[in-house]
C-alpha positions in Angstrom: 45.6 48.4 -24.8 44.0 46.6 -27.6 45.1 46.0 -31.2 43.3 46.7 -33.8 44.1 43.6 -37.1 44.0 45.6 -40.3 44.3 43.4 -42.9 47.4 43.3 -45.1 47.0 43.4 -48.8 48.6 40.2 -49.1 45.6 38.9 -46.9 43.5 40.5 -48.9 44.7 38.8 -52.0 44.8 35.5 -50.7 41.1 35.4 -49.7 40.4 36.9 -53.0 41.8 33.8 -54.5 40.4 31.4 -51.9 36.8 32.8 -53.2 37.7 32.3 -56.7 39.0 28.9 -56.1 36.6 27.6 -53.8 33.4 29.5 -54.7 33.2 30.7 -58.5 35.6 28.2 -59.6 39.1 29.0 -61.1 39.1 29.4 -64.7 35.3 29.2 -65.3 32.6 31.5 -67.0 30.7 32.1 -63.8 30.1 36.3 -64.7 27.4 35.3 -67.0 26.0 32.7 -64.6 26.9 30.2 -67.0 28.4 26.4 -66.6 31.0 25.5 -69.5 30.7 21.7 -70.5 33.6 20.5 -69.9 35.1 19.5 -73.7 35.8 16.1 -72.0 32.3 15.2 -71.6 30.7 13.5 -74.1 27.9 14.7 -76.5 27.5 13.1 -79.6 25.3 10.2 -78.0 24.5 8.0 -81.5 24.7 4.5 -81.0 25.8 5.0 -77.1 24.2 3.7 -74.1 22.1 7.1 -72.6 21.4 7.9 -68.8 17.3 7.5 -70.5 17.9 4.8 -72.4 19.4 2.9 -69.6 16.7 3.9 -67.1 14.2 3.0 -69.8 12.8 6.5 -69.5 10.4 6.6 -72.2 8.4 3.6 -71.1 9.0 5.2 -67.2 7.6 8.4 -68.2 4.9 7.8 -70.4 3.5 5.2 -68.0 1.4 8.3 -66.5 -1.8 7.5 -68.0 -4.6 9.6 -66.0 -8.2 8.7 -66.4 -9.5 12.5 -66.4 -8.4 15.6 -66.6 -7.9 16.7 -63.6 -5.1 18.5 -62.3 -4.1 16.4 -59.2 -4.4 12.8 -60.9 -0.8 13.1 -61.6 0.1 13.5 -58.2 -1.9 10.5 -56.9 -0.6 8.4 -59.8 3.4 9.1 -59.5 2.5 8.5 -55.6 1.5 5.2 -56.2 4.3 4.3 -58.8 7.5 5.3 -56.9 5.6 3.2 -54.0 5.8 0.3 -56.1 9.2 1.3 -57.4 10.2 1.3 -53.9 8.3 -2.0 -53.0 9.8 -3.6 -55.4 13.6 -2.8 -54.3 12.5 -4.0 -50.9 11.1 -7.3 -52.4 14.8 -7.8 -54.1 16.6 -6.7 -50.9 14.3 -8.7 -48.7 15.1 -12.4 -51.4 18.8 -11.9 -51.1 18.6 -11.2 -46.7 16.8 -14.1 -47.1 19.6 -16.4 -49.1 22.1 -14.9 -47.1 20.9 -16.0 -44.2 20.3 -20.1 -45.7 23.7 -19.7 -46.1 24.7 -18.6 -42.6 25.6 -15.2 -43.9 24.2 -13.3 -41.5 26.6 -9.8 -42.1 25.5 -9.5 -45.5 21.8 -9.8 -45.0 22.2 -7.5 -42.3 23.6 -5.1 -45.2 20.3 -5.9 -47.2 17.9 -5.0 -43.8 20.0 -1.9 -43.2 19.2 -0.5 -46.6 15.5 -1.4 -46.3 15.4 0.3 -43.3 16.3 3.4 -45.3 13.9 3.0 -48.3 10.7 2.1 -45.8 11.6 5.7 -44.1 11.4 7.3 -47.8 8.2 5.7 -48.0 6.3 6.6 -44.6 7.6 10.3 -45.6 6.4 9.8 -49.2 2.7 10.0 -47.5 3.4 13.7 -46.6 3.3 14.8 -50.1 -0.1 12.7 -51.4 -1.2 14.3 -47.8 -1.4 18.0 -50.1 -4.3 17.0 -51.7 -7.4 18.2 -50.2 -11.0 16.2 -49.9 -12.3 18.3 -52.2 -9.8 17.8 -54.7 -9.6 13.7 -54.5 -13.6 13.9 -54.7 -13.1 15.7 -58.3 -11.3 12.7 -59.7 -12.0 9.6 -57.6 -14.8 8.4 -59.3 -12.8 7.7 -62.3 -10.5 5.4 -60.7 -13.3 2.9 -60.7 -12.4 -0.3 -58.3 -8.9 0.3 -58.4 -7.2 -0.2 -54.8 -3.9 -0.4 -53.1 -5.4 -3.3 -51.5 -4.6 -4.9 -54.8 -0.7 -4.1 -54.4 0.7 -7.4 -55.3 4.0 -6.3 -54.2 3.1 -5.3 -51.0 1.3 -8.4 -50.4 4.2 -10.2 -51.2 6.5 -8.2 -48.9 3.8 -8.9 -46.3 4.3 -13.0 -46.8 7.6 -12.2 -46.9 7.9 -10.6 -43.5 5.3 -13.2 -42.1 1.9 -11.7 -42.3 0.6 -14.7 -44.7 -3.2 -14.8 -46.0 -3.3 -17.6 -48.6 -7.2 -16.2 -49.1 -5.6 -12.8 -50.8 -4.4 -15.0 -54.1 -8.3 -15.2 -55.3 -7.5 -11.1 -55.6 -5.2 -11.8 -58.3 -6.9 -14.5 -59.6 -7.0 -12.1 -63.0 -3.3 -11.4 -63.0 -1.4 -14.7 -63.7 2.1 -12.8 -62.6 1.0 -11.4 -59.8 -1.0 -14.4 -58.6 2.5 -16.6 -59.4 4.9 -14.0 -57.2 2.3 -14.6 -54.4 2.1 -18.4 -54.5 5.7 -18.6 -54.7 6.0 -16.4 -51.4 3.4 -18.3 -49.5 5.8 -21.4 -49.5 8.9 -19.9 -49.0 9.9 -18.9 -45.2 9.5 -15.7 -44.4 12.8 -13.2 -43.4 12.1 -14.4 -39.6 11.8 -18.2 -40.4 15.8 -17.9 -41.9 16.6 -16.0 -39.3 15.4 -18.5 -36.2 16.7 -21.3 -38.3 20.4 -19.6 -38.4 19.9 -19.1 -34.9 19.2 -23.0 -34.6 22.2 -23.7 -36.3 24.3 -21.3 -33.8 23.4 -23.8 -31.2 20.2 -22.0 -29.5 17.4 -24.2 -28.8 15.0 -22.7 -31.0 11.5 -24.4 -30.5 10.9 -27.5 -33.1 7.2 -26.5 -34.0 9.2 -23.6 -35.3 11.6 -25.0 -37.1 9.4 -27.4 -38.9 6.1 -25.1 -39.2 4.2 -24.9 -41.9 5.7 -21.3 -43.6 3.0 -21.3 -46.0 0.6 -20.2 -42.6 1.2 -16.7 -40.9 4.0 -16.8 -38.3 2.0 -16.6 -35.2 3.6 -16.2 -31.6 5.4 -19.0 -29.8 5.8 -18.4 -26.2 8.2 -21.4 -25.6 11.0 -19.0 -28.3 10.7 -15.6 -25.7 13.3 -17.2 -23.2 15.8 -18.1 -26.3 15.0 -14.5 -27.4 15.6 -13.8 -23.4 18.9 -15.5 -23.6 20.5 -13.6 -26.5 19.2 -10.2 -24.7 20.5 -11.1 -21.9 24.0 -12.8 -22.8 24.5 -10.0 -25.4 28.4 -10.4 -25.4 28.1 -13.6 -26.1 25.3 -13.2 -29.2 26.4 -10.0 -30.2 25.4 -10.6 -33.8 22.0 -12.5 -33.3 21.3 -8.9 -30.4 22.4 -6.7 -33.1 20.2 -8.6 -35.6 16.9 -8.9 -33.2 16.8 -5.1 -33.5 17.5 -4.4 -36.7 14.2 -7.1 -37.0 12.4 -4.5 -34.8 13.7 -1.8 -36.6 11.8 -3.6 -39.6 8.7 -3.7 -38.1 8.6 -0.2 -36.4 9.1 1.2 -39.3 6.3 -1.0 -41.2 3.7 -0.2 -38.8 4.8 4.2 -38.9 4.3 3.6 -42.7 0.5 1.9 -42.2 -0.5 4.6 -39.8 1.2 7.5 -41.9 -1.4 5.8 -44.8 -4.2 5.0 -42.5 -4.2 9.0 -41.0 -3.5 9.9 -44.5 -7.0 8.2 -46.1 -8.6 9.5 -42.8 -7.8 13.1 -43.7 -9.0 12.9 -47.7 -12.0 10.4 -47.8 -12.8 10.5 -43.7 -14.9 6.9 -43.1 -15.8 6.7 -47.0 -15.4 3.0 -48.0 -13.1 2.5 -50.2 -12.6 2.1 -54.0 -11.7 -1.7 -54.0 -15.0 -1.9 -51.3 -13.1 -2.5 -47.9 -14.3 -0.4 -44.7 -11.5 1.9 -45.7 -9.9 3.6 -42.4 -11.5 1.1 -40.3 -9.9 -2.1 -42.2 -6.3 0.4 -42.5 -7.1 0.4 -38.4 -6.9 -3.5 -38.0 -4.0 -3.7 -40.2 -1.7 -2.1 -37.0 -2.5 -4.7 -34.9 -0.4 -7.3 -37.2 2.7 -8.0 -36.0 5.6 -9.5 -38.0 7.9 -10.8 -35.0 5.7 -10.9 -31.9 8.5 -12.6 -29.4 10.6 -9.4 -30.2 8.7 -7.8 -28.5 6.9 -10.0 -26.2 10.7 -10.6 -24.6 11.1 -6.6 -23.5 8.2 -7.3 -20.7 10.7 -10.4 -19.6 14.3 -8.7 -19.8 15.0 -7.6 -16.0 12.7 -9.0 -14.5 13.1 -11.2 -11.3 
């Protein structure tokens, strides 16, 4: 026979307080749909640091400055920003990966890749709102943006040189901007994120090829077959090279990830200007096209076609 469970009252009671505690909160004004503030929290702001003053809100907000009046500007503006935002937290994570690994740290600049990882997945999605607005719409306004580009990213140039894809032609672009033209001379010279990381792997005993070592970093890192069997070795010996396995494919991560961010872009101009050239004069989708077949750290993945095989 089965039994029946009738609740006691004392049941009934219990998850009576259980909801108050847990869900309306014990002791709060939540029958008016109303938040009390806390009388520890502090109001009177004079003469205090503020979350906007700290953030520098005013100059961050008023830096919206659209040049008509039309009602999507703002979205194709605050698109652009927070990409530079972004850009430039992946500039400051990529300079200190790069330190840490000078100074054989390679845990902690495997900290900085991991959280660039992260922000360059915000970014590809970022693409998927600024995808909203229509042909029609970004015709209304575009020909107030004059020759404006995001081929004139000076940030993303410089995380380019920084990941190896080098062009010491694109400082003419910034010939106008002394900052911008100084942050990309100063990354032409140094060695990229790949360069540190074959030198630590030197300095772990693997014979990593000379003409590496000792290349010119101001050139684009461009693929050295003689490195795929030391890349081969540490694939294939992973026990051994744990960290320098682990660290290969966080590298590959990197550049996945760069690559889903210039097609989301590329299919994302496709779809709102079609085979229009573009504002700064390039091809448009056709010169976004070429961009995919750059490749940051080309033995990575020119060693997956050796590992296994007889």
């Amino acid at each position: 026979m089965l039994r029946t469970f009738t609740p006691s009252r004392c049941s009934h009671s219990l998850a009576n307080d259980r909801l108050n505690l847990y869900i309306w909160g014990t002791g709060h004004n939540m029958t008016e749909n109303v938040r009390d503030i806390e009388e520890t929290i502090v109001t009177d702001l004079h003469d205090k640091m503020t979350y906007g003053g700290y953030l520098g809100l005013d100059r961050l907000l008023s830096a919206q400055q659209p040049a008509s009046d039309h009602h999507d500007e703002m979205l194709f503006i605050i698109q652009h920003q927070t990409t530079e935002l972004w850009l430039k937290l992946v500039l400051h994570e990529l300079d200190s990966a790069r330190s840490m690994l000078a100074d054989d740290d390679l845990r902690g600049a495997l900290k900085r890749i991991a959280r660039i990882k992260h922000i360059q997945e915000v970014m590809t999605q970022q693409w998927s709102v600024l995808a909203t607005l229509t042909p029609t719409e970004y015709a209304e306004f575009r020909g107030s943006l004059g020759n404006s580009s995001g081929f004139q990213s000076a940030q993303y140039r410089a995380v380019e040189f920084a990941l190896g894809n080098k062009n010491r032609k694109m400082l003419s672009v910034f010939s106008s901007e002394p900052a911008n033209h100084a942050l990309l001379a100063a990354e032409l010279e140094r060695p990229t994120l790949y360069d540190e990381f074959l030198r630590f792997a030197a300095r772990r005993g693997l014979p990593v090829p000379p003409s590496i070592l000792t290349r010119d970093v101001s050139e684009p890192y461009r693929f050295e077959p003689d490195l795929v069997p030391v890349i081969r070795s540490i694939y294939e010996d992973s026990p051994q090279y744990w960290d320098l396995y682990e660290a290969c494919e966080e590298l590959v991560d990197i550049e996945d990830n760069f690559q889903f961010w210039r097609f989301r872009h590329l299919r994302t101009v496709s779809r709102t200007i079609g085979f229009k050239t573009g504002t700064g004069g390039s091809s448009g989708v056709d010169f976004l096209q070429r961009a995919l077949s750059l490749t940051f750290f080309p033995e990575l993945y020119a060693v997956r076609t050796e590992i296994g095989a007889q």
